[in-house]
C-alpha positions in Angstrom: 26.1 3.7 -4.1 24.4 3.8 -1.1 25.0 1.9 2.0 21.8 -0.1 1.6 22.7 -0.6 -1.7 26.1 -1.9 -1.2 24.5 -4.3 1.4 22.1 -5.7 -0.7 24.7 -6.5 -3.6 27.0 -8.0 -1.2 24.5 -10.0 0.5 23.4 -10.8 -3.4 26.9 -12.0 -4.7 26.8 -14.5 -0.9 23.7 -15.7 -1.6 24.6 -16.9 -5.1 27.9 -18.3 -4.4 26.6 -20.1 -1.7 23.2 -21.4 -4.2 26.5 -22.9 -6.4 29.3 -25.2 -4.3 29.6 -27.3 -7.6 30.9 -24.5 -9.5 34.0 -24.9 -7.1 34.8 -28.6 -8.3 33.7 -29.8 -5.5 30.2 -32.6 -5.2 28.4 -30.8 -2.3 26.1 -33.1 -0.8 22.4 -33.2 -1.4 21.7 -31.5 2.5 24.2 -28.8 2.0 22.3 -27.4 -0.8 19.2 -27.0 0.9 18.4 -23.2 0.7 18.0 -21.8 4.5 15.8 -18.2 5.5 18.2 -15.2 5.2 19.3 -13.9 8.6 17.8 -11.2 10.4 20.5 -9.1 9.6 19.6 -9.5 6.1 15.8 -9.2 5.8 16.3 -6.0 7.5 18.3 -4.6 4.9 16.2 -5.3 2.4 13.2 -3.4 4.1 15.4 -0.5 3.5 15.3 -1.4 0.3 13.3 -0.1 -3.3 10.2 -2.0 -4.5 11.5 -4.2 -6.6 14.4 -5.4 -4.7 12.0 -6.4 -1.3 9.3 -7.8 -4.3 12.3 -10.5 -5.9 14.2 -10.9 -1.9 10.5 -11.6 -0.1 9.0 -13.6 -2.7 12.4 -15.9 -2.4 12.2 -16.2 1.2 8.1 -17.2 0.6 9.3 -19.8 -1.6 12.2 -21.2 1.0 9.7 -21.7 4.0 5.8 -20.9 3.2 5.0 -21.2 7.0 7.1 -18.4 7.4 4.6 -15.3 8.7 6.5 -12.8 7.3 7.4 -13.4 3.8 4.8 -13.7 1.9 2.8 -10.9 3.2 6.0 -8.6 2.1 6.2 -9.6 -1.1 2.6 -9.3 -1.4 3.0 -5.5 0.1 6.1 -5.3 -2.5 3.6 -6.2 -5.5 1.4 -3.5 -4.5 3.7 -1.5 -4.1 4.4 -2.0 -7.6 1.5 -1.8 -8.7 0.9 -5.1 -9.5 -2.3 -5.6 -7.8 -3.6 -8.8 -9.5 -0.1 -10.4 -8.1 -0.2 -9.0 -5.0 -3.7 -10.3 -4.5 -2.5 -13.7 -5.6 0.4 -13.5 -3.3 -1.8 -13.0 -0.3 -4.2 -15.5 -1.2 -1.0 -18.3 -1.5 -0.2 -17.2 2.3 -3.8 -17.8 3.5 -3.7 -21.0 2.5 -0.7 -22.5 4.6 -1.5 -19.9 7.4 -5.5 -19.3 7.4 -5.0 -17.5 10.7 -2.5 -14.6 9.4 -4.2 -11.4 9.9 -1.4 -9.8 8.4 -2.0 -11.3 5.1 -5.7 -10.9 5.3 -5.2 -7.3 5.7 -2.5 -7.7 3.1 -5.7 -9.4 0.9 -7.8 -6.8 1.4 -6.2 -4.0 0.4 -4.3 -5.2 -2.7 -8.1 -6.3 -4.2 -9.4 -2.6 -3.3 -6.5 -1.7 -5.3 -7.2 -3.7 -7.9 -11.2 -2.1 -8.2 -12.3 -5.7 -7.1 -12.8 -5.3 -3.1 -15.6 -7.5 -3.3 -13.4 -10.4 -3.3 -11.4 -8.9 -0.3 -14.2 -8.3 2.2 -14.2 -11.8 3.4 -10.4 -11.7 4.1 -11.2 -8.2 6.3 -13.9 -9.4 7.9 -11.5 -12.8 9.0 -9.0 -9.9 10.4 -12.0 -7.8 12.0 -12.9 -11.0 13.8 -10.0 -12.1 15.1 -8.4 -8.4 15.8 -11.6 -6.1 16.4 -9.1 -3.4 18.2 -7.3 -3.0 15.7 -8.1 0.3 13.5 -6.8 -0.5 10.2 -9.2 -3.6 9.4 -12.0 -1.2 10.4 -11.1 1.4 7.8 -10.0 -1.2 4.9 -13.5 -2.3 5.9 -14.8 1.2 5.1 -12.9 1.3 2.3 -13.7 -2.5 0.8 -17.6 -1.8 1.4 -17.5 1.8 -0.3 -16.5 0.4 -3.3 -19.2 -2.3 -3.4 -22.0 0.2 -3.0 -22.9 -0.5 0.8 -22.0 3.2 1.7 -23.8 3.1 5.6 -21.5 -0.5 6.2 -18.8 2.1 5.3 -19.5 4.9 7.7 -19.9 2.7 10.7 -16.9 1.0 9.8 -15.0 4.5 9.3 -16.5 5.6 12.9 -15.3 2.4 14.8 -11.9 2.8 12.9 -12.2 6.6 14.2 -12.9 5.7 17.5 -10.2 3.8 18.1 -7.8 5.5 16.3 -9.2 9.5 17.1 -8.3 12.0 14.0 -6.1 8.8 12.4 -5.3 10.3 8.9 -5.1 7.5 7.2 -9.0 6.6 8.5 -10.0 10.5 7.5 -8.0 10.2 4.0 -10.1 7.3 3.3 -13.7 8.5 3.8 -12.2 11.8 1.9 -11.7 9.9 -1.2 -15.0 8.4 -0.8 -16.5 11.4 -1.3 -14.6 12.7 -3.9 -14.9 9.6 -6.3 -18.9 10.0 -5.3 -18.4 14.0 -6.6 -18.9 15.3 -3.1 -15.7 17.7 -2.7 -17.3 19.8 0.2 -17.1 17.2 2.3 -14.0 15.7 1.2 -12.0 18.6 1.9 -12.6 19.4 6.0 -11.8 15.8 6.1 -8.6 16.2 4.6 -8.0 19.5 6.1 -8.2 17.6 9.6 -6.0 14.7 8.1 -3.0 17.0 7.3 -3.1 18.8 10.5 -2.5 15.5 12.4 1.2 14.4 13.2 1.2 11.3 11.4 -0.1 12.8 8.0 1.9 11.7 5.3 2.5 13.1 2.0 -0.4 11.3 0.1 -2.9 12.7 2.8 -1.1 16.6 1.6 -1.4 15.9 -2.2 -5.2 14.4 -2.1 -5.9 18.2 -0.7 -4.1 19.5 -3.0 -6.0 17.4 -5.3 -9.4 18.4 -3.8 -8.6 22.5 -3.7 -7.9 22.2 -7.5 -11.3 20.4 -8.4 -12.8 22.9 -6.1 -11.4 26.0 -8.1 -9.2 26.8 -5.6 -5.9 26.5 -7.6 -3.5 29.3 -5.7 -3.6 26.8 -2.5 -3.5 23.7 -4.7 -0.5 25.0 -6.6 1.1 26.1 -3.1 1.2 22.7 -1.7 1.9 20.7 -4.9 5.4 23.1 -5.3 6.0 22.5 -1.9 5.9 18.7 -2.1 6.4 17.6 -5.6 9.7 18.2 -8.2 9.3 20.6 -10.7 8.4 18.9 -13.3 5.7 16.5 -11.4 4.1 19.6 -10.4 3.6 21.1 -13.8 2.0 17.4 -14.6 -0.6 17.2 -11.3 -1.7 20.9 -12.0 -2.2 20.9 -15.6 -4.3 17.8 -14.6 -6.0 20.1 -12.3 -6.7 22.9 -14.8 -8.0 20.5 -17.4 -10.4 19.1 -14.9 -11.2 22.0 -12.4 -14.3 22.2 -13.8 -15.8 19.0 -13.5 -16.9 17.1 -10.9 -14.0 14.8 -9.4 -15.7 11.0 -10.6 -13.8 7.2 -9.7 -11.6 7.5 -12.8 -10.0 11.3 -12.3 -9.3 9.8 -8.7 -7.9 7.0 -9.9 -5.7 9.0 -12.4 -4.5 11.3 -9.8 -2.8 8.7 -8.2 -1.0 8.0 -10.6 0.3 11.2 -11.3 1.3 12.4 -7.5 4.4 10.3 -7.7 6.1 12.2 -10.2 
C-alpha cells in the first residue's frame, strides 16, 4: 500500500469514528456532532489521490460547507474525471448557485458540458469566466472549444488566437484546434498543430497519443506505432492500433474521435 493510500485510510477510519461518539456509550451533544471541513493536511492528501477517492472526499466536503470555493469544483473535476459528465455538469451548476462569481466552477461548467457533446449549455458559464478573467488563456480556448462544437467555427478561431496569444505555442490551446480539425476530417492541418504541441515542454501525454492518433488516419502507421509503444502498455497498444488499421482509411469523423479517447487509456 502506498503512502497516499495508507493516509487516506487512516484519515478514513478518523473521520468515521469521529461521525459516531454514541457508539462509545456516551450522549455527545448536539454541537459536537456537527461535521467540520477536513484540514489542510487532509484535502491535500486526497489530491494525491485516484478518481474516485477525490470524487466521494470532495463531494463530502461540498456537502459540509457549500460556500466553500474549493469543493465543489473538485468534485465536479473528479466526475469528469470519471467520466461522468452529466454529474459533473450538475456539480458545477450546484456551485454557481451559492458562489455565482466562481470562475473556477464556470470553467469547471464549461468543460464538463463539452464533454458531455452539449457545450451549448456551457458557453454562457465561459463567457461569465472570459468576462471576469480575460487574461486568462484557458477560458479563451474552452471558448474555442465550446463554440466549435456548436457550429460557430470563426467564434472558435479568434478565440483559439487570443488563447494563443496569451499563452504562445500553449499545447493544450494547439491540441484543441487539432482535434477540431480532425472531428471536421481535416487531418493535414491537425497534424503540424500537433507536431508543434508535442514539441512544447509542457506537452503531456494526451497531446503525444492524439498524433499518434492523427499519423495512423493519415496512413502513416510506422510513426503511429512508434509513439503508441513508447507511451502505452502492451496490450493498450495492440487495442489503439488495431483501431488505427481498421479506420486508416477513412476520414477521422466526431465519433472515431470520440472513440479514440476512450481507448488511449488502456
Amino acid at each position: 500500500m502506498s503512502r497516499t493510500t495508507a493516509c487516506i485510510a487512516t484519515i478514513a477510519l478518523l473521520l468515521g469514528a469521529a461521525a459516531t461518539p454514541a457508539a462509545a456509550g456516551t450522549a455527545a451533544p448536539q454541537a459536537a456532532q456537527t461535521r467540520q471541513p477536513a484540514t489542510a493536511e487532509v484535502r491535500a492528501a486526497y489530491d494525491r489521490a485516484d478518481a474516485l477517492s477525490r470524487q466521494i472526499f470532495w463531494s463530502d466536503q461540498a456537502d459540509i460547507d457549500p460556500m466553500d470555493p474549493v469543493a465543489g469544483v473538485k468534485a465536479a473535476q473528479a466526475l469528469r474525471e470519471l467520466g461522468r459528465f452529466d454529474q459533473a455538469a450538475e456539480m458545477a451548476g450546484k456551485v454557481l448557485v451559492v458562489q455565482p462569481t466562481n470562475v473556477e466552477a464556470m470553467l469547471e461548467a464549461g468543460r464538463a458540458h463539452i464533454a458531455r457533446g452539449q457545450a451549448f449549455y456551457g458557453i454562457a458559464a465561459l463567457e461569465g469566466a472570459r468576462d471576469a478573467r480575460p487574461g486568462d488563456w484557458r477560458t479563451w480556448s474552452l471558448l474555442g472549444a465550446a463554440y466549435e462544437q456548436v457550429r460557430r467555427p470563426d467564434d472558435a478561431r479568434a478565440a483559439w488566437a487570443q488563447a494563443l496569444t496569451l499563452s504562445p505555442d500553449n499545447p493544450d490551446v494547439l491540441t484543441n484546434m487539432a482535434i477540431s480539425a480532425v472531428t471536421r476530417g481535416d487531418t493535414n492541418t491537425a497534424e503540424p498543430l500537433l507536431r508543434r504541441a508535442v514539441a512544447q515542454p509542457g506537452a503531456s501525454l494526451k497531446v503525444r497519443l492524439n498524433l499518434a492518433m492523427v499519423l495512423g488516419l493519415t496512413g502513416n502507421m510506422a510513426e503511429a506505432e512508434q509513439m503508441l509503444r513508447r507511451d502505452l502498455p502492451p496490450d493498450a497498444a495492440d487495442r489503439n492500433l488495431q483501431w488505427l488499421r481498421e479506420r486508416s482509411s477513412n476520414s477521422a469523423g466526431v465519433d472515431q474521435a470520440r472513440t479514440w479517447g476512450s481507448l488511449q487509456g488502456g
